[in-house]
MMTF fields as JSON, N, C-alpha, C and O atoms, coordinates in Angstrom:
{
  "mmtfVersion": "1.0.0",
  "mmtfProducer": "UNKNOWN",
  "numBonds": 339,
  "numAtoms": 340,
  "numGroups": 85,
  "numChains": 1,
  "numModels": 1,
  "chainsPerModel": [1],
  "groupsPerChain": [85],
  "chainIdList": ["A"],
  "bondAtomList": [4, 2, 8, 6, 12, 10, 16, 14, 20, 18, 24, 22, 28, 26, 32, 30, 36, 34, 40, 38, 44, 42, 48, 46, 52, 50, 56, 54, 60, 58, 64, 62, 68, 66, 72, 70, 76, 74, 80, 78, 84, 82, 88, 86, 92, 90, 96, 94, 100, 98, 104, 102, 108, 106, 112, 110, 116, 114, 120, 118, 124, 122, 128, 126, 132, 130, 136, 134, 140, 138, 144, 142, 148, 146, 152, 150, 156, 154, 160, 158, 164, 162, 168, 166, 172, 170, 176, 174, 180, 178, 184, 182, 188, 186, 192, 190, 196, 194, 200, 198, 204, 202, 208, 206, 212, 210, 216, 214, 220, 218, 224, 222, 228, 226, 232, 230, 236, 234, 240, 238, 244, 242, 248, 246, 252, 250, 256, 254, 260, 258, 264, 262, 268, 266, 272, 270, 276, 274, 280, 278, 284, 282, 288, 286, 292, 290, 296, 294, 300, 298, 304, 302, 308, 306, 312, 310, 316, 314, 320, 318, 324, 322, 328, 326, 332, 330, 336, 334],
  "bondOrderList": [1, 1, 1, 1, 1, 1, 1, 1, 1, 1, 1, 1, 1, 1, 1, 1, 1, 1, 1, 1, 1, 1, 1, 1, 1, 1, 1, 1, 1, 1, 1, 1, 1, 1, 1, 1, 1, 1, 1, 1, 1, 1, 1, 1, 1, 1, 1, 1, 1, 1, 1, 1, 1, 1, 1, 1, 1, 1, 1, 1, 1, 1, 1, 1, 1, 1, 1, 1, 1, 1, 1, 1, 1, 1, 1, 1, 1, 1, 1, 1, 1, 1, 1, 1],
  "groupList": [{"groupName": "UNK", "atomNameList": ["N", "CA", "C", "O"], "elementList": ["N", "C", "C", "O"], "formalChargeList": [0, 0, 0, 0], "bondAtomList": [1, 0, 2, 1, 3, 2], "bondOrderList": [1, 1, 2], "singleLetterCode": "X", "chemCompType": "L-PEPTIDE LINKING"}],
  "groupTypeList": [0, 0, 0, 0, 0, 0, 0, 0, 0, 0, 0, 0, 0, 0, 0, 0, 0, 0, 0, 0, 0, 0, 0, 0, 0, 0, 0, 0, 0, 0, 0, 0, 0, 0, 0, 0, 0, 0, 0, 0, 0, 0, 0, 0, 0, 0, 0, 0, 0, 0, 0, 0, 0, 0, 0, 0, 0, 0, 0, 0, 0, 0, 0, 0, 0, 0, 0, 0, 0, 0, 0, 0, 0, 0, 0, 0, 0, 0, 0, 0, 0, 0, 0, 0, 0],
  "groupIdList": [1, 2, 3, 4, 5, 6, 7, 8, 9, 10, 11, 12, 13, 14, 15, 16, 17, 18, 19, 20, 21, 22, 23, 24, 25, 26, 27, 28, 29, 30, 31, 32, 33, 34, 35, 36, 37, 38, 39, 40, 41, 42, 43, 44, 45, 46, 47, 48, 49, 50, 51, 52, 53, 54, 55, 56, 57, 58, 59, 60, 61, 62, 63, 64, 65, 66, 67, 68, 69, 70, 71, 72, 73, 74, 75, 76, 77, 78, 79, 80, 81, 82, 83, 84, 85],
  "secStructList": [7, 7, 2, 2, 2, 2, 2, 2, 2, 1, 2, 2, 2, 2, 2, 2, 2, 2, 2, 2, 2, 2, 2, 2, 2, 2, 2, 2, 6, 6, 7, 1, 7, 4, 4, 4, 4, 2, 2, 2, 2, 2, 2, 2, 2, 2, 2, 2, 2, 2, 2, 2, 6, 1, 7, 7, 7, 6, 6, 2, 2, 2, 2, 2, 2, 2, 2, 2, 2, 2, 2, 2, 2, 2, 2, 2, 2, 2, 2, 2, 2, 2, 7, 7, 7],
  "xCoordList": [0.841, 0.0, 0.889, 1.835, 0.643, 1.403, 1.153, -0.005, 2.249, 1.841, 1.05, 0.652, 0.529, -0.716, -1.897, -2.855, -1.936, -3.196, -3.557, -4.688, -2.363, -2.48, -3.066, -4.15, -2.381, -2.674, -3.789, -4.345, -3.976, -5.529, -6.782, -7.905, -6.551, -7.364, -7.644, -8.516, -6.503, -6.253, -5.971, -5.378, -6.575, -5.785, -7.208, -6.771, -8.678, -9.032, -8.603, -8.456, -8.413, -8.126, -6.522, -6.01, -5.874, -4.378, -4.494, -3.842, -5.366, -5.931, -6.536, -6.008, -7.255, -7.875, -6.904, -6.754, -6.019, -4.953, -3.869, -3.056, -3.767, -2.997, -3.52, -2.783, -4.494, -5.4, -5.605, -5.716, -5.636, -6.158, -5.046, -5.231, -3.547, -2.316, -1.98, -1.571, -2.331, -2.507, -3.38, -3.026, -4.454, -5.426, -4.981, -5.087, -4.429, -3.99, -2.621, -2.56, -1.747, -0.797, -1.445, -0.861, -2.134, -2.815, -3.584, -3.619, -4.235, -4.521, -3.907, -4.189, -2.757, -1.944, -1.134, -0.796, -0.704, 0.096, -0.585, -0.097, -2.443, -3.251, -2.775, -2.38, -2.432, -1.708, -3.098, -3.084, -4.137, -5.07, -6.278, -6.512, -7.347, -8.694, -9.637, -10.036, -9.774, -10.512, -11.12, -10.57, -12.497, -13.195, -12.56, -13.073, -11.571, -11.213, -10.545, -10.477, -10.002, -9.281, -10.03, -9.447, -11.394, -12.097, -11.896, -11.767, -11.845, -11.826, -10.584, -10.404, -9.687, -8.336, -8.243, -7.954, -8.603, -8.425, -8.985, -8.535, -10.376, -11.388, -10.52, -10.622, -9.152, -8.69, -6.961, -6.031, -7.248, -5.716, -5.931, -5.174, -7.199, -7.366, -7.823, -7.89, -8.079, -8.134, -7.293, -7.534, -5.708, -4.665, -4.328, -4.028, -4.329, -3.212, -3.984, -3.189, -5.177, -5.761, -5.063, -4.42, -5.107, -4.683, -2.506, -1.786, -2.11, -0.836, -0.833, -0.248, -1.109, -1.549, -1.599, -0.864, -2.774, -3.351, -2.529, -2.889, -1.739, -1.615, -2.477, -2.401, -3.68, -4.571, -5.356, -5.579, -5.758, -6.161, -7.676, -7.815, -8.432, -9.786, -10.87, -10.44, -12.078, -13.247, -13.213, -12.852, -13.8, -13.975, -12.643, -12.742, -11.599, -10.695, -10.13, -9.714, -10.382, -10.521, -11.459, -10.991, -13.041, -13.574, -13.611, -13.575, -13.69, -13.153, -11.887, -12.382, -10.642, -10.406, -10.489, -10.041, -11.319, -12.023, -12.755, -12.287, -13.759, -14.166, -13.671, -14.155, -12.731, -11.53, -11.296, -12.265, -10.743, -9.984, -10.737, -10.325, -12.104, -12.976, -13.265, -12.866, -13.858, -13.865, -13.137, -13.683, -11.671, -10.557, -11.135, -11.212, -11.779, -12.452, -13.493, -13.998, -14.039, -15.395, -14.513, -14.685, -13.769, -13.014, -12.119, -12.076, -11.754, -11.047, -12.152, -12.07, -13.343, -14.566, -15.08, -15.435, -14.856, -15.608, -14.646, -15.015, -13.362, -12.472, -12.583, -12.705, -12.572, -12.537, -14.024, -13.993, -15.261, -16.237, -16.412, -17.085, -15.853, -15.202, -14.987, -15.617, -14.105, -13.027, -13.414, -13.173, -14.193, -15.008, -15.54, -15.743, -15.767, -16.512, -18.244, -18.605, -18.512, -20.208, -20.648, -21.861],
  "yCoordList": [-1.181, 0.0, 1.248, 1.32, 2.099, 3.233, 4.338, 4.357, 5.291, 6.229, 7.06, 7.504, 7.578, 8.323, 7.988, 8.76, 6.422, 5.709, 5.692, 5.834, 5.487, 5.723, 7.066, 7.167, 7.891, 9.022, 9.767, 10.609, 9.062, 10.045, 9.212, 9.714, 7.794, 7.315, 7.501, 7.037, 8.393, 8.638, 10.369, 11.157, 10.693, 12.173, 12.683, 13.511, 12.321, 13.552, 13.383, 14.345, 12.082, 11.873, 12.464, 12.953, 12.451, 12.87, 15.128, 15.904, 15.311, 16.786, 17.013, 17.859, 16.668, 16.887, 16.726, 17.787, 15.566, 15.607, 16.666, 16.757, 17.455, 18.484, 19.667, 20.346, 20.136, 21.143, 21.281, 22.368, 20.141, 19.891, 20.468, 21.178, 20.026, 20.342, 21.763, 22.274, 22.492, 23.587, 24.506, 25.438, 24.045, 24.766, 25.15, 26.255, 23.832, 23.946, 25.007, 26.154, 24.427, 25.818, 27.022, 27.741, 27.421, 28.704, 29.36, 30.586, 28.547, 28.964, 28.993, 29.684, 28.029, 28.407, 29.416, 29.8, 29.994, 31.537, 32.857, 33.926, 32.249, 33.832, 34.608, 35.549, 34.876, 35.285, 35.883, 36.87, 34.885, 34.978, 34.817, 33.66, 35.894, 35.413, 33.82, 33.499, 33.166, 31.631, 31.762, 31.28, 32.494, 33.155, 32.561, 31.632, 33.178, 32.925, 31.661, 31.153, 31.05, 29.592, 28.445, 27.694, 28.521, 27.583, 27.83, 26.923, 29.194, 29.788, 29.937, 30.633, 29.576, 29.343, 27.698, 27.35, 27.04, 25.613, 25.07, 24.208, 26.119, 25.694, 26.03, 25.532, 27.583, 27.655, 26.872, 26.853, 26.467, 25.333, 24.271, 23.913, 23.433, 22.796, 21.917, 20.778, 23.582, 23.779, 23.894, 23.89, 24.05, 24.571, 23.153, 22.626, 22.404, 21.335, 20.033, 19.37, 19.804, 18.648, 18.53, 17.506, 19.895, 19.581, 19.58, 19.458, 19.745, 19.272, 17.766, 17.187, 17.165, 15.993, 15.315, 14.334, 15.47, 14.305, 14.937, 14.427, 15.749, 16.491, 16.211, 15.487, 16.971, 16.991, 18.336, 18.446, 19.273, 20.76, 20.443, 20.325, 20.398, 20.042, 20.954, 21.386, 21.195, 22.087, 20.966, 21.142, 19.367, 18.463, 18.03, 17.465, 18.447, 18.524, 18.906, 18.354, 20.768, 21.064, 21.784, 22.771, 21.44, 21.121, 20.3, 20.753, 18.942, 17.942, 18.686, 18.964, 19.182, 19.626, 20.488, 20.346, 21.644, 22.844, 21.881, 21.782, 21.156, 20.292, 19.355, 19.102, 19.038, 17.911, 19.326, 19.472, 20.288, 21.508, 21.652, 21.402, 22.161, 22.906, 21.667, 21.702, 20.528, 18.923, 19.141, 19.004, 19.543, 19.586, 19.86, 19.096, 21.403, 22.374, 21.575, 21.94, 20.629, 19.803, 18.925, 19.042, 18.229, 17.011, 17.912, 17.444, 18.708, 19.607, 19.366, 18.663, 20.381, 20.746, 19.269, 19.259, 18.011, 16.748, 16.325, 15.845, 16.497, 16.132, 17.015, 16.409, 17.972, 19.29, 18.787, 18.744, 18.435, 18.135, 17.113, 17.266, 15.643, 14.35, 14.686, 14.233, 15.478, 15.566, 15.966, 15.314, 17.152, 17.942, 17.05, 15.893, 17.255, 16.567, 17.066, 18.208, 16.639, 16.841, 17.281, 17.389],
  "zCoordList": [0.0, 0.0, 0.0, 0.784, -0.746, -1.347, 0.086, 0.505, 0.872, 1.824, 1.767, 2.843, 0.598, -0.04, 0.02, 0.064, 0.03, 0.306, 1.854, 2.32, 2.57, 3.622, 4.129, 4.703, 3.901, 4.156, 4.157, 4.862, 2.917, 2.904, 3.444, 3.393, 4.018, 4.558, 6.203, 6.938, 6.441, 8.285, 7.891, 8.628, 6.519, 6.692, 7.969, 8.769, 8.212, 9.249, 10.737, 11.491, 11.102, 12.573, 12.35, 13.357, 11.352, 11.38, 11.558, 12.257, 10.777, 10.906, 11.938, 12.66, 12.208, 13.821, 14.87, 15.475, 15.41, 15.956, 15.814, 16.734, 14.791, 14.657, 14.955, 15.669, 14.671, 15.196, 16.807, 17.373, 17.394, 18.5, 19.31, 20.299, 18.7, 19.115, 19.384, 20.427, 17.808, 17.595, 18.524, 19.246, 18.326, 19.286, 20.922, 21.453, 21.563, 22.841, 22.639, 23.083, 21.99, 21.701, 21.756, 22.567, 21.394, 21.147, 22.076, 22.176, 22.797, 24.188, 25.238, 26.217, 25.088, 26.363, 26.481, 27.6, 25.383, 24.835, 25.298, 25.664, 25.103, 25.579, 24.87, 25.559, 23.114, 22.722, 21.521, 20.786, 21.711, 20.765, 21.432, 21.779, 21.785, 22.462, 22.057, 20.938, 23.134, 22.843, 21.705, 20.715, 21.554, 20.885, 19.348, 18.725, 18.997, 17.496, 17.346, 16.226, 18.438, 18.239, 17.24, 16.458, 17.473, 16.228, 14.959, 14.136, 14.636, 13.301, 13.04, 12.041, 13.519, 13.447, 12.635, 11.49, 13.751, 13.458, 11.948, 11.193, 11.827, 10.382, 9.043, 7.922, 9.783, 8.519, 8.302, 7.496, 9.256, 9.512, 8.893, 7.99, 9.326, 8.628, 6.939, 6.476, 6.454, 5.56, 4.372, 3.165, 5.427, 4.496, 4.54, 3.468, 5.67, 6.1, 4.965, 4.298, 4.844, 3.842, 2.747, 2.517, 1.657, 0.632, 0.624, -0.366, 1.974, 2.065, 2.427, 1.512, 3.073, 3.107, 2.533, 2.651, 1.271, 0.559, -1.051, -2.112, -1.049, -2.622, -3.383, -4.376, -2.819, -3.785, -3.357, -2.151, -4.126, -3.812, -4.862, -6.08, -3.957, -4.479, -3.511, -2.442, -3.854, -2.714, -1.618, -0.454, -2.365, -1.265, -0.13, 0.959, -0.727, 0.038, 1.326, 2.344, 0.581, 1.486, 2.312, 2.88, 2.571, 3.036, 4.007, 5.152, 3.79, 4.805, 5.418, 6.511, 5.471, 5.92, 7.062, 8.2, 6.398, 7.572, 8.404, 9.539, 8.156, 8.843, 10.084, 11.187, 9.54, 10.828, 11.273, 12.019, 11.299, 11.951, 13.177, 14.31, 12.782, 13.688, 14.383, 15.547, 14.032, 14.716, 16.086, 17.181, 15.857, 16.8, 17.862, 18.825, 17.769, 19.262, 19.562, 20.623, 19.083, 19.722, 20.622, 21.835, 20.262, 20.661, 22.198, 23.335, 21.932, 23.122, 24.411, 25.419, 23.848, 24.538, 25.734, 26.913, 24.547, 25.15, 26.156, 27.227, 25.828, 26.815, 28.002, 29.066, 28.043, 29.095, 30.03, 31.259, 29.241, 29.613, 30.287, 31.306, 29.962, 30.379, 31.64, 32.596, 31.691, 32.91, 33.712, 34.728, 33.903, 34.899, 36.049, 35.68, 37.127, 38.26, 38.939, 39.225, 38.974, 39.363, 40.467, 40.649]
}
């Protein structure tokens, strides 16, 4: 199996994992109000798909923006997880 095949079959959990990375970087700096960190991630992930998969397509990157912003849900559920009652 060719790394391309790979790739683009794990490219959103591989984009979301990077975003997610990203995202926490970004808040821990306080460098950038929370507020915009999603819309950060939607356009991170947007750039990062069609590096990924070399392929620069709408559906691309779409799915992309998509896994990005994904990231801040996945943050949110964990943060939420964790919390105590």
């Amino acid at each position: 199996m060719e790394i391309a095949t790979i790739l683009e079959q794990f490219m959103m959990p591989i984009i979301v994992m990077a975003c997610y990375a990203a995202g926490a970087a970004l808040k821990s700096t306080k460098l950038i109000p929370d507020k915009f960190i999603p819309i950060i991630m939607f356009v991170i992930g947007g750039i990062l798909a069609p590096l990924v998969t070399h392929e620069l397509s709408v559906q691309t990157v779409l799915m992309g923006c998509i896994s990005g912003w994904a990231s801040t849900g996945l943050n949110q559920t964990i943060k939420q997880l964790g919390k105590e009652e």
